[in-house]
C-alpha positions in Angstrom: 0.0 0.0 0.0 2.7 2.5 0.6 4.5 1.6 -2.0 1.1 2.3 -4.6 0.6 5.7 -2.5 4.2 6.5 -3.2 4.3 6.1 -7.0 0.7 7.7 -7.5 2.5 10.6 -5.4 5.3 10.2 -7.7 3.0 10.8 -10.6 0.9 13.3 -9.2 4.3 15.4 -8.1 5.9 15.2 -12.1 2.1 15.6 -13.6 2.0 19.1 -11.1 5.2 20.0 -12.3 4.3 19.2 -16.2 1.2 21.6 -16.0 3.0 24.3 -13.5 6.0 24.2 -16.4 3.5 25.1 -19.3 1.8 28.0 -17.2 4.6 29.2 -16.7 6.0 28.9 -20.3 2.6 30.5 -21.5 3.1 33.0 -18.9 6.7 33.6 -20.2 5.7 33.9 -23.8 2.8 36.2 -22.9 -0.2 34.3 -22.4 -3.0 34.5 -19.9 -5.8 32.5 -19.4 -9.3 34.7 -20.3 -12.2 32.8 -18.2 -14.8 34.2 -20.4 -13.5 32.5 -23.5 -12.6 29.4 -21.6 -8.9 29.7 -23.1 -5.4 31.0 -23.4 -5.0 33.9 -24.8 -1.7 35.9 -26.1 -1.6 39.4 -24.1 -0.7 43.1 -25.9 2.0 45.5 -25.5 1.4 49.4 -25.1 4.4 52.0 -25.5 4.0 55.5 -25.1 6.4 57.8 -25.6 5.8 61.5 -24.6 6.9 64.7 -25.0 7.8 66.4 -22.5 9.0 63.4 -20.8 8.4 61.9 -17.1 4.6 62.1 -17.5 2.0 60.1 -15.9 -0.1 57.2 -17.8 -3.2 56.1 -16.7 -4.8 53.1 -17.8 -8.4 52.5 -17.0 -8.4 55.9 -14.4 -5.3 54.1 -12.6 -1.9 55.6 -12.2 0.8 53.1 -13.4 4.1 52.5 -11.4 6.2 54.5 -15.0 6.3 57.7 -16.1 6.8 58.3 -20.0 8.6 56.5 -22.0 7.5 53.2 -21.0 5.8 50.3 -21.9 2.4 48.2 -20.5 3.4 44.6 -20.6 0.6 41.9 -20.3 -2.7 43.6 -22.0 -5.7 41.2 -21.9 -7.2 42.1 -25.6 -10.1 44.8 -24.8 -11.2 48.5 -24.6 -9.0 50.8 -22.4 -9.1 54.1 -21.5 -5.4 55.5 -21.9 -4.3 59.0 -20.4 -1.3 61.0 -20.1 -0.8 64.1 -18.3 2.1 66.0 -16.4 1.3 68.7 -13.8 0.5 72.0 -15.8 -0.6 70.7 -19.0 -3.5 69.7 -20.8 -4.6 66.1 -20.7 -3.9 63.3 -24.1 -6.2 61.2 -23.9 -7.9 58.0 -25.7 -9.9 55.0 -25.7 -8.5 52.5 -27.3 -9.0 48.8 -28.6 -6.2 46.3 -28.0 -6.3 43.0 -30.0 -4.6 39.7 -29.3 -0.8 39.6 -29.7 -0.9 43.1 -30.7 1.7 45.8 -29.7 0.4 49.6 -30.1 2.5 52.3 -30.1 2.1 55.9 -29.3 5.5 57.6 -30.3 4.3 61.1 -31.5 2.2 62.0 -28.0 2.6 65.5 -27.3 1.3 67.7 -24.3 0.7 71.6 -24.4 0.3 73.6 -21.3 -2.6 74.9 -19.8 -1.5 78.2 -19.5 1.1 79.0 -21.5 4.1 81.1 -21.0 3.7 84.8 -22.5 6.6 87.1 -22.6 6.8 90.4 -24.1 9.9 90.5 -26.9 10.0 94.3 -28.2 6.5 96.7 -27.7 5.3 99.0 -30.4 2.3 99.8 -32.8 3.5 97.1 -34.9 1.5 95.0 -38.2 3.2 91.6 -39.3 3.6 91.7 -43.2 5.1 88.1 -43.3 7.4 85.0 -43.0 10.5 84.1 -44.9 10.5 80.8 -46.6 12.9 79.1 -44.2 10.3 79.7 -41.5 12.9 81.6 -39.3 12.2 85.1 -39.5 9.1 87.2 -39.4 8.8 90.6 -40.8 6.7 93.4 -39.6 6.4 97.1 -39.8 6.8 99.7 -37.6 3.7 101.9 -37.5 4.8 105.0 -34.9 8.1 104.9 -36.6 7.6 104.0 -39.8 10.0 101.1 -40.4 10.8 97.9 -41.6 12.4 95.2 -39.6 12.7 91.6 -39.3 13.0 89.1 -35.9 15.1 86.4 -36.6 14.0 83.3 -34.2 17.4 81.8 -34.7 19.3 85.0 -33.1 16.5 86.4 -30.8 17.3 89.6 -32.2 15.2 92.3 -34.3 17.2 94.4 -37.1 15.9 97.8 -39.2 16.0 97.1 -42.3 14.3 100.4 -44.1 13.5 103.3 -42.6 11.1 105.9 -43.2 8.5 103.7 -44.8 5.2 105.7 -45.0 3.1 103.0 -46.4 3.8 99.2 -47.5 1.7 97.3 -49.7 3.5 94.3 -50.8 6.3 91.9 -50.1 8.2 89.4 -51.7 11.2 87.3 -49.6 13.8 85.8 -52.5 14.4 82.3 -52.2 17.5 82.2 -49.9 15.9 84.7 -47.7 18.3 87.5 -48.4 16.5 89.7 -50.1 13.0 91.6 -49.9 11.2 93.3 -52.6 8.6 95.7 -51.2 5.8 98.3 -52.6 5.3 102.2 -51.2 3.6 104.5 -52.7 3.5 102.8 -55.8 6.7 102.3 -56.1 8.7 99.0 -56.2 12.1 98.6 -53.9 14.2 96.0 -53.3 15.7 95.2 -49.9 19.3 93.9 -49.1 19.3 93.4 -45.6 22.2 91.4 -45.2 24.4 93.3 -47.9 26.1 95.9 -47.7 23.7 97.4 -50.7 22.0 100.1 -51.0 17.9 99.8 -51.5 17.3 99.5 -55.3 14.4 102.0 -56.5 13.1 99.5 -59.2 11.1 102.8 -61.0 14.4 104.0 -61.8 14.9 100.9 -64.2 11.4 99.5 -65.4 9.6 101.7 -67.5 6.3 99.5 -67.6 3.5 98.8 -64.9 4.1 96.0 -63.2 2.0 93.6 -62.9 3.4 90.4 -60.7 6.8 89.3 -59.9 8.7 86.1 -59.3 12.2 85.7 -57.7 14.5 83.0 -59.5 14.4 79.4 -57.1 18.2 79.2 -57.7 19.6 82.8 -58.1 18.5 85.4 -55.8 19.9 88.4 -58.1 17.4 87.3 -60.5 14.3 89.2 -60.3 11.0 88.0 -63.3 8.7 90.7 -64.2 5.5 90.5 -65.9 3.6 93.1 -66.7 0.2 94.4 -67.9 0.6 93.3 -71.5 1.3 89.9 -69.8 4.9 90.1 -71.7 7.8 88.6 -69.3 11.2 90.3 -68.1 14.6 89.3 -66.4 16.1 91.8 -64.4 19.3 91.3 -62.9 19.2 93.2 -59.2 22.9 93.4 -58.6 24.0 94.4 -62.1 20.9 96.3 -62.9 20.2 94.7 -65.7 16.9 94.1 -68.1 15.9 91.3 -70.8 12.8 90.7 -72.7 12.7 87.1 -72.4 10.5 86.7 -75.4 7.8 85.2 -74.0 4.6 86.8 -74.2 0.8 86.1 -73.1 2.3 85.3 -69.6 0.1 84.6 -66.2 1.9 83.0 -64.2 5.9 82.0 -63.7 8.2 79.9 -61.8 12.0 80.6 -62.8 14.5 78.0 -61.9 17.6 78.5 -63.2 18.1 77.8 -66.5 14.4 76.3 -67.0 11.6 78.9 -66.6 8.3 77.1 -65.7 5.1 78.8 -66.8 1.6 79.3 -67.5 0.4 80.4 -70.8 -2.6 81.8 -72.9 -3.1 80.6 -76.2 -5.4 81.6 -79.1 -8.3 78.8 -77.6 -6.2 77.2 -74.7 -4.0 77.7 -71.8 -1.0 75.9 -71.1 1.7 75.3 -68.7 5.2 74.5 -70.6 8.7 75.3 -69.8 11.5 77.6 -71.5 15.0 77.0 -71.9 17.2 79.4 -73.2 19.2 77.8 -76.7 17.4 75.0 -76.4 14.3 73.5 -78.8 13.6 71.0 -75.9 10.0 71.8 -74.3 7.2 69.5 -73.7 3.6 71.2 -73.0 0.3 70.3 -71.4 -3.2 72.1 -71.7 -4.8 73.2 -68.8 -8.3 74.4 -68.3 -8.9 78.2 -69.6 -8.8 80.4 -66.5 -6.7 84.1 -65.9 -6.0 83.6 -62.9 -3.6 81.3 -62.7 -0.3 81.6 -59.7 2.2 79.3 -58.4 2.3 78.6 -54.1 5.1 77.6 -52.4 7.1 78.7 -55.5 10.3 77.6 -53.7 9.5 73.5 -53.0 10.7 71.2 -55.4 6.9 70.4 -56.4 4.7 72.7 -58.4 1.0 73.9 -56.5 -0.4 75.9 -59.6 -3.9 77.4 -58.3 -6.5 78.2 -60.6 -7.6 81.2 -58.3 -11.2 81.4 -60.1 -12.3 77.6 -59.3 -9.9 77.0 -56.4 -8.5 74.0 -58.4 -5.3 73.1 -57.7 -2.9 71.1 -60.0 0.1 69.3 -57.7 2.9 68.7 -60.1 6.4 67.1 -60.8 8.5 68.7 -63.3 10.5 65.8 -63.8 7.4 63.4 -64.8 6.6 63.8 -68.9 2.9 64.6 -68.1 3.3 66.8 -65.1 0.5 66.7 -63.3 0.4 64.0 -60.4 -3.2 65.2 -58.7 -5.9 67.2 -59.4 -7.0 69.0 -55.9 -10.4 70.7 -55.7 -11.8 73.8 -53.4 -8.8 74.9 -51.8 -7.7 78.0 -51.2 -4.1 77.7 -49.4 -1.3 75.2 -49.3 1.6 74.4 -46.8 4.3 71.5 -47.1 5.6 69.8 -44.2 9.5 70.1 -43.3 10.1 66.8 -45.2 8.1 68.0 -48.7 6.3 65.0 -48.6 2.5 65.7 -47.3 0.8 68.5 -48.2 -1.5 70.7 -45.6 -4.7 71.4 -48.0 -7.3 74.3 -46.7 -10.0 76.1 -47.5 -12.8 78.6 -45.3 -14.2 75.5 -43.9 -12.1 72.3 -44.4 -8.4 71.1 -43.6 -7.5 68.1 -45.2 -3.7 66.6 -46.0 -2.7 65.1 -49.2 0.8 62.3 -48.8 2.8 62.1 -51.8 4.3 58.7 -51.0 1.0 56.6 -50.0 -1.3 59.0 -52.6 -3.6 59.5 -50.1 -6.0 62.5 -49.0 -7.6 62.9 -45.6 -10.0 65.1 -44.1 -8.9 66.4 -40.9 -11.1 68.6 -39.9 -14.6 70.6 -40.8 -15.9 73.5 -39.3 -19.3 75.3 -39.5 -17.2 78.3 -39.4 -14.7 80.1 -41.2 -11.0 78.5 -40.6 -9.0 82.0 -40.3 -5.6 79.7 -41.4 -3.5 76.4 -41.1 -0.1 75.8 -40.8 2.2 72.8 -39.3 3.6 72.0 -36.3 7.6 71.6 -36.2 7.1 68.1 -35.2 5.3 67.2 -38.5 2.4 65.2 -36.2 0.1 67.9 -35.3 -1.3 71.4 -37.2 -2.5 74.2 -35.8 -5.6 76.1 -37.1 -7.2 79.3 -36.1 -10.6 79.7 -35.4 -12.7 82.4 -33.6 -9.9 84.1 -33.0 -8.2 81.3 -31.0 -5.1 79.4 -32.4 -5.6 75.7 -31.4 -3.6 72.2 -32.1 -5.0 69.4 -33.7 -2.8 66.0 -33.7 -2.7 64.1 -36.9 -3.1 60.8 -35.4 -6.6 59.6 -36.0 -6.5 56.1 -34.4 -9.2 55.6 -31.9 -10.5 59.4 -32.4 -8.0 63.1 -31.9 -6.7 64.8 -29.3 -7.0 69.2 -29.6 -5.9 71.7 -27.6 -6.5 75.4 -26.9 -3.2 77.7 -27.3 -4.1 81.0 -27.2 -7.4 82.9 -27.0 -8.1 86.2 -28.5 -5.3 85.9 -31.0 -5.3 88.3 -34.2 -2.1 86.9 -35.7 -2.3 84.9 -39.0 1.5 84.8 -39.3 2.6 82.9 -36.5 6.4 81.9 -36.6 7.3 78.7 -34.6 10.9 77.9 -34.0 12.7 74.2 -34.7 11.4 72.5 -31.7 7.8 74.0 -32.3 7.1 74.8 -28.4 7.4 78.5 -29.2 5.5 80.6 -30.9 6.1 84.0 -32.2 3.4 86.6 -33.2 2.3 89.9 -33.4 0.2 91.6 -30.9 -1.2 95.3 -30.5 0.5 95.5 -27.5 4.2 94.5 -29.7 5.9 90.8 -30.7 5.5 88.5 -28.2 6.9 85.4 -27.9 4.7 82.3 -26.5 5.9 79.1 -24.6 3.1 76.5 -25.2 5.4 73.1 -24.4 
């Protein structure tokens, strides 16, 4: 008898240790055992990774032991609700669906604070006239003293550039961002603010009126006119001089080096085609009849043209045969992200996005009221839009619903600078420039 009750403890002992090994190896591999399905099932990952850092995660209203970055071992698959939040800002949050042997990441998660960090940078009776192509410096106008000047994010500093300026209409920043060409008083100027030039009276050398101009994407000295006879012109800024270029019946250009890229009328077409000086080369394709054709973002390595009269825009390589990669309807401003790869699409009531590489457009957002302007965040994740008069943030991330955010009330800006990081804003406001800390 004791020998019997020895061996069936024998085989008891190894048959416990068989089953207690596989737990434990399904436990190991990440399996737990879900009651209502009667079976093992593989468990989830979460990672969040924050910006600012060291925040709190919450997973079902409870704190876990991490702060941010970290990573939620062991999900059963189901709904959870998933917040993030740090003392003084606003709360991320989402609910989310976790499936089996699944591992979710949230990488781009990015906090604003509740009340952020004004600070006054110069005060005047100042209006914002615009912001240079690189995105580093904004230009405004004095109003009391009746000057030009620019703020450059990059050197926190604010330099004169013209003086006595009684009025300004018009600006135009040259591709490298060293040059400005400006209107007063009907006159054309151009700017030279960091050479050691003289401002060049343009009236002094143009004998016609003027009807648009475009700076060359490659060569900053050369300035193309067109004017009211829709003829075209080179002028050269630094050795003052002027060429016919030939090319008449002209609405809209986009010089770039030794190829000029433009829009012309025909007899009973339009068309966009290129020039080349010496050269028979030159491929054309017809476009629909409008005159009111112009080129946005004239200095990204992809053509917008805008068809201003149906708010059509035509998204084009100049390197394809064919040219035109999408047709873009009822929109009425463009943006590129720092990458030139997806497009920020907006009109009064809509923001959508258009991605180059996948092909794919997206609404982001629609509004029963006007949308005052768009423009993206430095971290290429999130845009803000203004609205009402208040600038918020809208994260591109659309999984399991979007997080927004308030910035700034009572905001009359719409040319807001952001430096590199993008947790700083800059702006104009009637009390002067200010300078905003919102991360």
């Amino acid at each position: 008898m004791h020998i019997i009750f020895r061996r069936f403890l024998a085989y008891f002992t190894i048959i416990v240790f068989i089953i207690a090994s596989c737990f434990f190896v399904f436990i190991s591999f990440g399996y737990r055992y879900n009651f209502i399905k009667n079976k093992f099932e593989k468990t989830s990952v979460l990672y969040i990774k924050s910006y600012p850092r060291d925040a709190n995660v919450l997973l079902n209203d409870k704190k876990y032991k991490k702060t941010t970055p970290t990573q939620i071992n062991y999900l059963k698959p189901d709904v959870y609700k998933i917040q993030v939040e740090k003392e003084k800002y606003q709360k991320w949050e989402k609910q989310i669906r976790v499936r089996v042997d699944e591992t979710v990441f949230f990488e781009n998660t990015s906090l604003f604070f509740t009340e952020a960090r004004l600070a006054m940078i110069e005060q005047g009776d100042f209006q914002e006239i615009s912001i240079s192509p690189n995105k580093e410096m904004i230009l405004f106008y004095d109003k009391s003293n009746k000057n030009l000047n620019i703020f450059d994010i990059k050197s926190n500093n604010i330099a004169n550039i013209e003086k006595n300026i009684s009025e300004l209409n018009y600006t135009l920043w040259s591709s490298d961002n060293q040059k400005i060409l400006f209107e007063s008083k009907n006159k054309y100027f151009v700017s030279f603010p960091y050479l050691s030039k003289n401002t060049l009276d343009l009236s002094k050398h143009l004998n016609f009126k003027i009807k648009s101009f475009s700076w060359d994407k490659f060569n900053s000295d050369i300035l193309y006119i067109i004017d009211f006879s829709d003829n075209l012109y080179k002028f050269d800024v630094v050795n003052l001089k002027l060429e016919n270029t030939g090319l008449k019946n002209i609405l809209a250009v986009k010089p770039e080096g030794d190829k000029i890229f433009y829009v012309q009328k025909q007899k009973d077409q339009t068309i966009f085609t290129f020039y080349r000086k010496n050269s028979k080369d030159s491929d054309f394709i017809v476009v629909p009849y409008s005159n009111n054709y112009k080129f946005l973002e004239p200095y990204r390595d992809y053509f917008c043209l805008l068809d201003g009269n149906s708010n059509k825009m035509y998204l084009m390589d100049p390197n394809q045969k064919d040219y035109i990669l999408k047709t873009i309807y009822n929109i009425d401003g463009v943006s590129w992200d720092l990458y030139n790869r997806i497009l920020l699409l907006k009109n009064d009531f809509e923001i959508r996005i258009y991605d180059i590489k996948t092909q794919e457009e997206k609404t982001i957002l629609r509004s029963s009221q006007k949308i005052d302007g768009a423009f993206w965040h430095r971290n290429n994740n999130h845009i803000f839009y203004k609205l009402n008069n208040e600038l918020r943030v809208l994260e591109l991330d659309d999984r399991w619903g979007r997080n927004e955010f308030l910035i700034k009330k009572d905001i009359i800006s719409n040319n807001i600078l952001t430096n590199r990081r993008g947790n700083i804003i800059y702006y104009i406001t009637k009390e002067g420039l200010v300078k905003n800390t919102i991360q």
